[in-house]
N, C-alpha and C positions, 0 to 999 in steps of 0.2 A: 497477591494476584496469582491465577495460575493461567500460565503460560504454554501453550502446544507448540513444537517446534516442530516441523518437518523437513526431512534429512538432515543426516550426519556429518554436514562438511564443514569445514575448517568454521566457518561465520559460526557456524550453529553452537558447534562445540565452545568458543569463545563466549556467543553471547547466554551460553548457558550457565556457564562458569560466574560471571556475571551477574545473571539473577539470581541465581544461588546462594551468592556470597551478600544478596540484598535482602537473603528471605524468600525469595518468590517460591511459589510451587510449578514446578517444572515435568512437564512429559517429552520426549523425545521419539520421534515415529522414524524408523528408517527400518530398508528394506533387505540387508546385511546382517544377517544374525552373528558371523562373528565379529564385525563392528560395533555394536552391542554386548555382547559380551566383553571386548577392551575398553569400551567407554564404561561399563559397569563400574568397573573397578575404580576410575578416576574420579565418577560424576556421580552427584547424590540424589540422583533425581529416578524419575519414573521413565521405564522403556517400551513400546509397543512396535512388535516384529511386524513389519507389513509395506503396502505400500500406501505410501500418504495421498494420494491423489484418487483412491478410492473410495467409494462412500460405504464400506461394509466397515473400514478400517478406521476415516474419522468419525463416525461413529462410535465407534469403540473407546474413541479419544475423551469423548463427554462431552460434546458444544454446548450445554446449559450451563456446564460447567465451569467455562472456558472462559478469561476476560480475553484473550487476544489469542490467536493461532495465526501462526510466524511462518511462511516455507520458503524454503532455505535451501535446497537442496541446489546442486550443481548443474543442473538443466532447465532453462526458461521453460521451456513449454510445460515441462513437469509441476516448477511452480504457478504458474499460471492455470493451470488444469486442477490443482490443491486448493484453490483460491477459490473458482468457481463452485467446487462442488462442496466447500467448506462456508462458502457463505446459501448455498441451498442447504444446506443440515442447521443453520443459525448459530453461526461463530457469532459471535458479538461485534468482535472487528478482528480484520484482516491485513495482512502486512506481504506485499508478494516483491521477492527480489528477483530481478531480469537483470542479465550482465550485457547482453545484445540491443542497444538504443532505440533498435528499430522496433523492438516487442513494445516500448513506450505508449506509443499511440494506439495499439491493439489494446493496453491495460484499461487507456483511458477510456476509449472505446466503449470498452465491459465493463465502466462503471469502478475498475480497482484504485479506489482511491489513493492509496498507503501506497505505493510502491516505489522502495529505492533501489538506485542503481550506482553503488559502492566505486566503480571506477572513473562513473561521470562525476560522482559529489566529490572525492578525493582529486579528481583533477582539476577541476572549478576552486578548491582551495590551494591548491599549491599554486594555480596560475594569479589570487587575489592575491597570494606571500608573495610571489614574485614581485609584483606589482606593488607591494608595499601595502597590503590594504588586510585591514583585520579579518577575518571569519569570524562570521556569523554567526550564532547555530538559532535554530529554526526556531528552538525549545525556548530562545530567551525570546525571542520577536513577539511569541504568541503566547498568549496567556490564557488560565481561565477557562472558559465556555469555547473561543475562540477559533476557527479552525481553516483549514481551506477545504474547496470540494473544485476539481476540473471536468472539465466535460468537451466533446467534442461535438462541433455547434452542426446541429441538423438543418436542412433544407427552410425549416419553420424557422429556424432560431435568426436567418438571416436579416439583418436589418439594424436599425439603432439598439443600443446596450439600455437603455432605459425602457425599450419594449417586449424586453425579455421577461417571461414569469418564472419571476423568483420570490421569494417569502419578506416578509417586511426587512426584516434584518439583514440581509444577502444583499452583499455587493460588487461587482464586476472590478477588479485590479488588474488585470493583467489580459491580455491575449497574444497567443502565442502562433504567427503566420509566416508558417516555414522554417528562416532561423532570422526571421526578425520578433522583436518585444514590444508590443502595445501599451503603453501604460493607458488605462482605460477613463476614457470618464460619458458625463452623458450625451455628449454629440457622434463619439465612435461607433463606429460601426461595423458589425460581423460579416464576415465572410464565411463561405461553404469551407468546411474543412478546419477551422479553427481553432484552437485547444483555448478554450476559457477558464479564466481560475477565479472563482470567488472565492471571498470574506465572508462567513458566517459562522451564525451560532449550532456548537454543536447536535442542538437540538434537530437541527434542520437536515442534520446528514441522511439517516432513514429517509426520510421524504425525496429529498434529491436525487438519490442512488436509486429510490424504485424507479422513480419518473423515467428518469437515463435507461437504466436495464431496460425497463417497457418499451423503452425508442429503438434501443438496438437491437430487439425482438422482434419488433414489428413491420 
């Protein structure tokens, strides 16, 4: 696979090291030429001096190319700004990190499906160790074709979970109202402002994601 990473900060550099050591083909964009230069030495990978949150620059990156572009960089808004203009060039898929909980809802918002935040999943595990309870990882739960897609329920979307349009295969698990957890089924009901999480095939992601962008466009 080849892989875009955007900025050079501690994650990036790890999980480059990483793919590298898997094989993958790997680009690095950050906007530090002598940070590039020290990583040259260490990392066997491909560098492009710029700034990643430009469209002259990912560009430059190759998106027809590209199985996944990754950004990483040390500023939410910066990834979140990478994100957008990386899936209007057509990255194939997108992976955006936010460390600030409250950018959460804005990703979801925008349709950025992919996005972790490193201090909430790490701390969600140490609080289940405490607790005595195993971790999870996501990767074994879900197999396959398999996937989730969230969305935050629009004005229309109000009403029972069975009268939402979704594709045959797509199914409502969770909602998420405030800091309480819905587990869902077909009597529940949405509320304005919601964070919904289906079950589907990943066939069905493209479709879903336009639909959402288009809502939060309009």
């Amino acid at each position: 696979m080849r892989v875009v990473l955007v900025g050079a900060s501690s994650v990036a550099i790890a999980t480059a090291k990483i793919l590298l050591g898997r094989h993958h083909e790997v680009v690095m964009v950050e906007r530090d030429k002598t940070k590039i230069e020290s990583l040259a030495e260490m990392l066997d990978c491909g560098f492009l001096h710029g700034d990643g949150s430009t469209p002259a620059i990912l560009k430059e990156a190759g998106p027809s190319q590209t199985d996944m572009l990754i950004c990483l960089t040390n500023h939410d808004q910066d990834n979140i700004l990478a994100s957008l203009v990386g899936r209007s060039l057509g990255f194939q898929r997108i992976v955006t990190k936010i460390e600030d909980p409250e950018f959460q809802h804005i990703c979801t918002e925008l349709a950025l499906t992919d996005t972790i935040i490193p201090d909430m999943n790490t701390a969600a595990t140490l609080a289940d160790l405490v607790a005595g309870q195993g971790a999870t990882e996501i990767s074994s739960a879900i197999r396959g074709e398999a996937r989730f897609f969230s969305f935050i329920a629009r004005p229309e979307d109000e009403g029972g979970v069975a009268d939402l349009d979704l594709p045959k295969d797509a199914s409502v698990i969770l909602i998420y109202r405030g800091d309480d957890v819905i587990f869902a089924n077909a009597e529940t009901q949405i509320a304005g402002d919601d964070e919904i999480v289906v079950l589907t095939h990943s066939r069905n992601l493209k479709k879903l994601e336009k639909e959402r962008q288009a809502s939060s466009q309009g």
